[in-house]
N, C-alpha and C positions, 0 to 999 in steps of 0.2 A: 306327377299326379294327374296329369293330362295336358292337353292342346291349350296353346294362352290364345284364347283365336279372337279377343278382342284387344284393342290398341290401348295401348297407357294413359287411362286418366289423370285428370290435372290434382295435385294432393290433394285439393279442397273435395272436387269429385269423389276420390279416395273416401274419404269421413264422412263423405255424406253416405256413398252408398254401402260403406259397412256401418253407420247407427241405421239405416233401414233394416239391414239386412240380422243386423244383431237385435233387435227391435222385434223384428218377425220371428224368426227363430224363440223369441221369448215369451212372445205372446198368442202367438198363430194369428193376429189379427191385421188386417192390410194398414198398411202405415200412413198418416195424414200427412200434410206438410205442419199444420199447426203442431199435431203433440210431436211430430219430431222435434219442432226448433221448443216447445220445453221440457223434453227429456236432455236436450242437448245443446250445448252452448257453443253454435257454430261461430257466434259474433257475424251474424248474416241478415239480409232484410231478409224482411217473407219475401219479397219478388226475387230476390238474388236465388233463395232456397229455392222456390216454385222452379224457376227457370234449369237448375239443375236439376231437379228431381224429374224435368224434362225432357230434360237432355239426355240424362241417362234413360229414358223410356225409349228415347229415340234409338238409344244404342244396341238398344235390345236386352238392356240389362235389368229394367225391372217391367214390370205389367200393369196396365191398371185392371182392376175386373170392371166389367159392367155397370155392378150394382154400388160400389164402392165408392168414396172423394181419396181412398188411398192406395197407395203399390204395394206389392209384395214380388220375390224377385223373381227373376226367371231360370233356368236350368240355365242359360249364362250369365249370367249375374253372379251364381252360388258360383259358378267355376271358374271368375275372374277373383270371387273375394278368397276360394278357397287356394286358389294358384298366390295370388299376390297379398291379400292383404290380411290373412289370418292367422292370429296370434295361437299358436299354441297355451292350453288352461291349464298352468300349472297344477299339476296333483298335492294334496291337501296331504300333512302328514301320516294323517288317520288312513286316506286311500291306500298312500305307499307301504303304510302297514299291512295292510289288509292284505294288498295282493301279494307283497313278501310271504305272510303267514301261509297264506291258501296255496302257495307255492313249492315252499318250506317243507320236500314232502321226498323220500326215498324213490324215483323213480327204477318201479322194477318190471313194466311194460306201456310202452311207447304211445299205444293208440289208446289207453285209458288215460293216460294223463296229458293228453291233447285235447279230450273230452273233457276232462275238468277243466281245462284253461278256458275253454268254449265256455263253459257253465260262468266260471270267474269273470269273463268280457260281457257277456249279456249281464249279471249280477251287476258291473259295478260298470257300465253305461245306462243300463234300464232297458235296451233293446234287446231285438233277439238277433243269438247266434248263431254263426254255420261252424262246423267243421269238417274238415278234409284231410282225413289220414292217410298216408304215404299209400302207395300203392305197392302190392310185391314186387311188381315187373320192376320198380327202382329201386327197391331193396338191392346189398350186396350180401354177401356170403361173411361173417362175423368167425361162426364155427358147424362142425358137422360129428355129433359125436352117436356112439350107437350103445345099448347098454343091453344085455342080451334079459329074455324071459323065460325061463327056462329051459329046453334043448332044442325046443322048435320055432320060435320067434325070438324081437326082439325091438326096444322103441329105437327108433330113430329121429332125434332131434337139430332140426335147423336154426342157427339161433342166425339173427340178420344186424347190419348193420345201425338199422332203428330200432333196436330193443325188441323185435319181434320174435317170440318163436313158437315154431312149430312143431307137430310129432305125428308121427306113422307109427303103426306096429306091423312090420314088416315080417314075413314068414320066412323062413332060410330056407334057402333049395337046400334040393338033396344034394349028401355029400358032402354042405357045404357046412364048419362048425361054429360058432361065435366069434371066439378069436380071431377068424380069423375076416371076418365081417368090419370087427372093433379094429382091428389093425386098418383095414380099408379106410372105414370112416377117419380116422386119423390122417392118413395118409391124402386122401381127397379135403382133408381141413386145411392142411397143411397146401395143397397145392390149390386151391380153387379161392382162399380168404382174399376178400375185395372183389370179385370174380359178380358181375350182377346176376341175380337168380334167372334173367332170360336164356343166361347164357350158361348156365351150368349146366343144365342136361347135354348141350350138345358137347361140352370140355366133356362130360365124364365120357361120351363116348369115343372121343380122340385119345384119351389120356389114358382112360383104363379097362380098354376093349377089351385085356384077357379076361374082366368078372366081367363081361357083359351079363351073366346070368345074374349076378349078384345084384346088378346096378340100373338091371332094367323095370325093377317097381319103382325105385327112387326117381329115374330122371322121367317117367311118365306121372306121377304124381307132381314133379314139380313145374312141367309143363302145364298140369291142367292149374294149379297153385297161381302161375305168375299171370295166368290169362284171366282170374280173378279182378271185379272191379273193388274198390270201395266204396261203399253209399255215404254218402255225407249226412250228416246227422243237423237238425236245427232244434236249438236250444231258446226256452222262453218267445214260444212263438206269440203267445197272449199278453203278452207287453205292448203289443201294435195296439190292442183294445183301449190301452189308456191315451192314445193320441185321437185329437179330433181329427185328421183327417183318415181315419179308418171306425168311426161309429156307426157306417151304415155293415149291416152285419154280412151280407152279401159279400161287399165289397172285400171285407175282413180275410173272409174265407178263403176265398179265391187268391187272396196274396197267399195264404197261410199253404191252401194247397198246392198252390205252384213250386215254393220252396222245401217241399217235402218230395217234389218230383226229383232224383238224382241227376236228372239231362238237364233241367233245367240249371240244377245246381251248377253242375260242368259247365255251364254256360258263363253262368256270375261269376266263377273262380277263372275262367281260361284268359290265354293271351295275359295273364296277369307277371308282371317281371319278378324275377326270384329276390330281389332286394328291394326293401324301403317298403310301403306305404300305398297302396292304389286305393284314391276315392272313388267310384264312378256314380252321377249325376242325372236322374231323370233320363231323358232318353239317351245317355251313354250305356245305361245298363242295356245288358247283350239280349231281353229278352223283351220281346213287346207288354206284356200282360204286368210288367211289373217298372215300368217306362215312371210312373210317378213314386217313388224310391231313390234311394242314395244306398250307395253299398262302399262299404270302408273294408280292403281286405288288405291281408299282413301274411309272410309265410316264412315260416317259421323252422331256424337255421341250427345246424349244429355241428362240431366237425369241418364246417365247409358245405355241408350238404345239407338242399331244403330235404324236411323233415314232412312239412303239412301245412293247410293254410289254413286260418280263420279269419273269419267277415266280420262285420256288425251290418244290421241290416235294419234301414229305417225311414220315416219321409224324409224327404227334400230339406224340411226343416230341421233336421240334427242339428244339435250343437258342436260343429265340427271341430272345434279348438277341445272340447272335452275327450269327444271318441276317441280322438287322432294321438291325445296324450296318453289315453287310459292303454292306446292297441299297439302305442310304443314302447309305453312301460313295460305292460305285462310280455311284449316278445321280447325285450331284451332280458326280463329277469327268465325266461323259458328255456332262451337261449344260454345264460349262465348254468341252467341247474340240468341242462342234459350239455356241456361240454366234456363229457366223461364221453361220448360215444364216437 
């Protein structure tokens, strides 16, 4: 989940700085020494407390503000308690329902029902969502079937390894008649399956150079097909509104439009490992303008093969034991209900 770049606190340290830190997360308000020790039964003097609460300043793990007599933590701080000391928040029956239900659904194309699970992850953390749907260049070749339209065209359908498909209506050269097109396409199904879409145009021209003419609308359309980007989609971006630290409406905006920028998105999803869980923390996030945020992203498996990713995207202050549960859940029932592919 990232770099442990600070040294292992003593367990008492441990307790003190996740009730801080659980503390802030719940209230948004900077944490005193007094209402900690009675929110929390350290069995500590107040000088014992004071002195840690410290110590851990010193550590660089929490901050004081200026105006303040209390801490609240720092982007290492969140990343020592998110690495070491936080409990995942078990989901409520009603949750696991909920996301079963909304789940619970015939999937019969691939990049709509990655946007419903986007919809489902902002819905039941309260934040808003990213989504990143597979791109064609990683797509593989599933089938390729061709069904004639009456004596002079005819559609041709790509179906892909993520449930994607595609169609042309392709004109038959002269000379040339249905059958024997539909036989082609067969035949190129049959040799090209699992074959990734970057690379099909150039197979179809090694492999079945004698229809060059037949094959030459196909692998020029799917060259310009796999050079296609995806734009990432965000979900419940006006969720940010109900947290205090985005009510200056300025401020709001500017988050709101930056994740609506696709580069910038590519940025929050990259270098992200194909398995588990990446949180990334205040200035770990890859993009300046959104450096006071936390971004929770997950990517999403099927087959063996990532499928697509989605974020949650929020302050600093998430409640990260809740996110982390909701964005494990919901990938692992995602990854159940497309293991057919």
């Amino acid at each position: 989940m990232g770099g442990r770049d600070a040294d292992a606190l003593s367990r008492r340290k441990d307790r003190v700085l996740s009730a801080v830190i659980d503390d802030y997360i719940r209230t948004g308000e900077p944490v005193a020494s007094g209402a900690l020790a009675r929110r929390h039964h350290f069995g500590l003097s107040p000088a014992t407390l004071r002195n840690d609460l410290a110590a851990l300043e010193d550590r660089g793990l929490l901050d004081k503000p200026h105006t303040s007599a209390g801490r609240v933590p720092s982007d290492r701080g969140y990343r020592y308690y998110v690495d070491r000391l936080l409990v995942r928040e078990p989901l409520e029956e009603a949750d696991l329902f909920r996301i079963r239900q909304a789940l619970a659904t015939r999937v019969r194309e691939l990049e709509w029902f990655l946007h419903q699970t986007a919809k489902l992850v902002s819905e039941a953390t309260t934040y808003p969502a990213l989504v990143l749907t597979p791109r064609p260049a990683r797509a593989r070749v599933a089938r390729l079937s061709f069904t004639p339209l009456g004596r002079d065209a005819g559609v041709l359908v790509v179906q892909t390894d993520t449930g994607r498909v595609e169609n042309r209506v392709l004109a038959m050269p002269e000379g040339v008649d249905a059958r024997t097109i539909k036989t082609l396409a067969d035949e190129v199904s049959r040799d090209l399956g699992g074959v990734l879409l970057t690379e099909v145009a150039d197979r179809l021209k090694r492999s079945f150079d004698r229809h060059a003419r037949i094959l030459e609308e196909i692998w020029e359309w799917l060259s310009v097909r796999t050079a296609e980007e995806e734009e990432p989609v965000l979900y419940g971006a006006m969720k940010l509104a109900r947290q205090p630290e985005f009510q200056d409406v300025e401020r709001l905006r500017a988050v709101v439009e930056s994740l609506e920028q696709g580069a910038v998105v590519e940025r929050l999803f990259g270098a992200v490992p194909d398995q588990g869980t990446t949180v990334r923390i205040g200035r770990e996030v890859p993009v300046e303008e959104l450096n006071d945020l936390s971004v929770v992203v997950a990517t999403v498996h099927a087959g063996g093969h990532p499928l697509g990713q989605v974020a949650v995207v929020g302050p600093r202050r998430m409640p990260y034991g809740r996110v982390l549960a909701v964005m494990e859940q919901v990938v692992d029932e995602v990854s159940r209900v497309l293991s057919w592919l």
